[in-house]
C-alpha positions in Angstrom: -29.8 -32.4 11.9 -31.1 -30.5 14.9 -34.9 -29.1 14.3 -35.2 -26.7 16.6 -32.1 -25.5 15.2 -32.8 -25.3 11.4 -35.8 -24.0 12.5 -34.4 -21.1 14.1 -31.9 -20.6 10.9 -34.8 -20.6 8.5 -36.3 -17.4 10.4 -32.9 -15.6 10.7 -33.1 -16.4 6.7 -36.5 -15.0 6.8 -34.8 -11.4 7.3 -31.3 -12.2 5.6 -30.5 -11.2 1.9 -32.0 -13.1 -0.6 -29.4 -14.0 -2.9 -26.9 -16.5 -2.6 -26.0 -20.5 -2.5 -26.9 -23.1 0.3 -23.6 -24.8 0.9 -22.9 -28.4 3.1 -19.1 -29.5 4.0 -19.9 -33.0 5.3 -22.6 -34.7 3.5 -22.5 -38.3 4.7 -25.4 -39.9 3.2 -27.7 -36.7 2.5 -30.2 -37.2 5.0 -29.4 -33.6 6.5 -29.0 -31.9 3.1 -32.1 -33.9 1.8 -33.8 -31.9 4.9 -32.3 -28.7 4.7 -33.1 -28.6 0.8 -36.9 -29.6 1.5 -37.3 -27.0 4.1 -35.7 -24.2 1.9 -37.9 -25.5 -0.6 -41.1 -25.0 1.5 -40.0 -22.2 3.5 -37.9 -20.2 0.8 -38.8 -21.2 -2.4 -37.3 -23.2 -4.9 -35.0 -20.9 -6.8 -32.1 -21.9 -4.5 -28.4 -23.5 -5.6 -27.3 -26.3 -3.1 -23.6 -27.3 -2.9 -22.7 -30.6 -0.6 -19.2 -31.5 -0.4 -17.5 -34.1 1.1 -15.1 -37.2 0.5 -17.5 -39.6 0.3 -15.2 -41.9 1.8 -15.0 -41.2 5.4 -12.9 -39.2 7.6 -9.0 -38.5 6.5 -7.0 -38.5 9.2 -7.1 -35.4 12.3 -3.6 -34.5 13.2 -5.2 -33.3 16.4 -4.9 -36.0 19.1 -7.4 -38.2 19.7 -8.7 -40.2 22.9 -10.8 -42.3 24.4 -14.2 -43.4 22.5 -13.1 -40.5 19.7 -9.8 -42.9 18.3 -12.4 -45.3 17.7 -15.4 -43.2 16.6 -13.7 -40.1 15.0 -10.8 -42.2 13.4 -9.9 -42.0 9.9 -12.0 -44.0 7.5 -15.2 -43.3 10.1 -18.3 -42.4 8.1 -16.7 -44.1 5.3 -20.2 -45.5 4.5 -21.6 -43.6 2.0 -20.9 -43.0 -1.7 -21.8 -40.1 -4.0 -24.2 -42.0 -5.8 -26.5 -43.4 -3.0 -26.9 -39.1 -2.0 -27.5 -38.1 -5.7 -30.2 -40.5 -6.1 -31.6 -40.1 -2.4 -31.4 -36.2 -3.7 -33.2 -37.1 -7.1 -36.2 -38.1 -5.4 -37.1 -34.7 -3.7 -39.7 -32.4 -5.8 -39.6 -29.9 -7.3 -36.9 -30.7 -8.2 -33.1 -28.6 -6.6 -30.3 -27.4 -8.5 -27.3 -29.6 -6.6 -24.1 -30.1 -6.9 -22.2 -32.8 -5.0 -18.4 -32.5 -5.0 -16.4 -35.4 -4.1 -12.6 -33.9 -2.9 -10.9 -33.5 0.6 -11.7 -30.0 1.6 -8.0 -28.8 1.6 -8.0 -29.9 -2.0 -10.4 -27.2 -2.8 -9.0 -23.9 -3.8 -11.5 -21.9 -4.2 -15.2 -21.9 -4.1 -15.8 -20.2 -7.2 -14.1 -22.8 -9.1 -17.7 -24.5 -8.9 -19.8 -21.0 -9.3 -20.2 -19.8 -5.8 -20.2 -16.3 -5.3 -22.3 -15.6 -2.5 -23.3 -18.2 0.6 -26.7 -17.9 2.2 -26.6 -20.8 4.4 -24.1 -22.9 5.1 -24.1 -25.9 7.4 -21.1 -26.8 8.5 -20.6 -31.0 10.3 -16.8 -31.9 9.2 -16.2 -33.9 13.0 -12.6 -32.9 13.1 -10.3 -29.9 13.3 -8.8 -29.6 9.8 -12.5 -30.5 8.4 -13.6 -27.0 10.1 -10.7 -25.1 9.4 -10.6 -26.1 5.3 -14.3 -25.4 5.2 -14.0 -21.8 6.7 -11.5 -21.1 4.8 -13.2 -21.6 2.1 -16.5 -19.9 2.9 -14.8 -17.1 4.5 -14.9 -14.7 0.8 -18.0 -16.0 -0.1 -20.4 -14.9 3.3 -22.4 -11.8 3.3 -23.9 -10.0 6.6 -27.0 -12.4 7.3 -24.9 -15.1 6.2 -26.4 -17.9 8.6 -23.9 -20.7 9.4 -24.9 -23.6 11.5 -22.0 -25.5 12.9 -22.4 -29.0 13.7 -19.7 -29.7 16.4 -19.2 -26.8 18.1 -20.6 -26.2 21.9 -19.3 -29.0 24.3 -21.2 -30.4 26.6 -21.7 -28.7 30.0 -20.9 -31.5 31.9 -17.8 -31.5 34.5 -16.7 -34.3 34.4 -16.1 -34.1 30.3 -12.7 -33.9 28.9 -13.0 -35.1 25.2 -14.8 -34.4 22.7 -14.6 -33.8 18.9 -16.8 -30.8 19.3 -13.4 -29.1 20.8 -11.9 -29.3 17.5 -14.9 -27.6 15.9 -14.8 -25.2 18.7 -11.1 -24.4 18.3 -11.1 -24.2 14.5 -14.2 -21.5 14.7 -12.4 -19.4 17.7 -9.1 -19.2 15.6 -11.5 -18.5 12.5 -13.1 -15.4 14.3 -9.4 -14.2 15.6 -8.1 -14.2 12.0 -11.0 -13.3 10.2 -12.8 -9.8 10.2 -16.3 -11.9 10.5 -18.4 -10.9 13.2 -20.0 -13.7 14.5 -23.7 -14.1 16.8 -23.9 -17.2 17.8 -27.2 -18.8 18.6 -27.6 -22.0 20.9 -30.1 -23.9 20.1 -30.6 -25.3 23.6 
């Protein structure tokens, strides 16, 4: 999780409508959804739904092509571990206590959203590493955001470095371009460099 960044989110939220879910495709162990949920807490209140969903078994496999450093570090199985019950007790512990719902399932699995009560997204922070993780997770956010909707997306800016030619933020960066190309979503993006 990047401060500066949430920080920055949390005012837009400031200003944003006040009803709807927080939502997190790509929960790992929780430590960034454990965050996010403690600084809604403190910042919004606590009458706020959380969502985290994730495999809880690692990456499934990118049909993008991989190389370099990212076959090793981005390769199926990567992130693998975690389990569901090491974040719902790492999530037990915050106070007051959050309404949260973890949901174990590839994201192309998922159908709809509102199979698990969401009708309106908030926030939604989005850190799926690979192509198809973006593009499920849009897909399925896409009916449910709102203007003000803020969505933070992990892997999405590559580096400004010349000499860089790889990098798994491309295929969060090519999933979101073909997501505003196809979609009828306006999006302002804010860097939080």
């Amino acid at each position: 999780m990047i401060v500066s960044l949430f920080d920055k989110a949390f005012k837009l939220l400031e200003g944003a409508p006040k009803d709807g879910c927080f939502v997190e495709f790509g929960v790992y162990k929780g430590d960034s959804l454990k965050q996010t949920i403690e600084l809604a807490q403190r910042r919004l209140g606590d009458n706020i739904s959380f969502y985290g969903f994730d495999t809880f078994e690692g990456l499934p496999q990118t049909k993008k092509p991989l190389s370099g450093a990212l076959k090793k570090f981005w390769a199926k199985n990567m992130f693998g571990d975690t389990d569901i019950k090491d974040v719902k007790k790492l999530l037990t512990a915050i106070r007051p206590t959050p309404k949260v719902r973890l949901v174990k399932s590839l994201f192309s699995d998922i159908k709809s959203l509102r199979q698990y009560g969401i009708n309106k997204i908030r926030f939604a922070y989005l850190d799926t590493d690979i192509y198809e993780g973006y593009s499920d997770a849009l897909r399925l956010i896409t009916p449910h955001i709102q203007p003000g909707t803020v969505i933070i997306f992990d892997e999405l800016i590559p580096p400004f470095d010349p000499d860089f030619n790889e990098s798994v933020r491309r295929h969060g960066m090519k999933a979101v371009r073909e997501w505003e190309s196809e979609s009828d979503v306006n999006l302002q993006i804010v860097c939080w460099q």
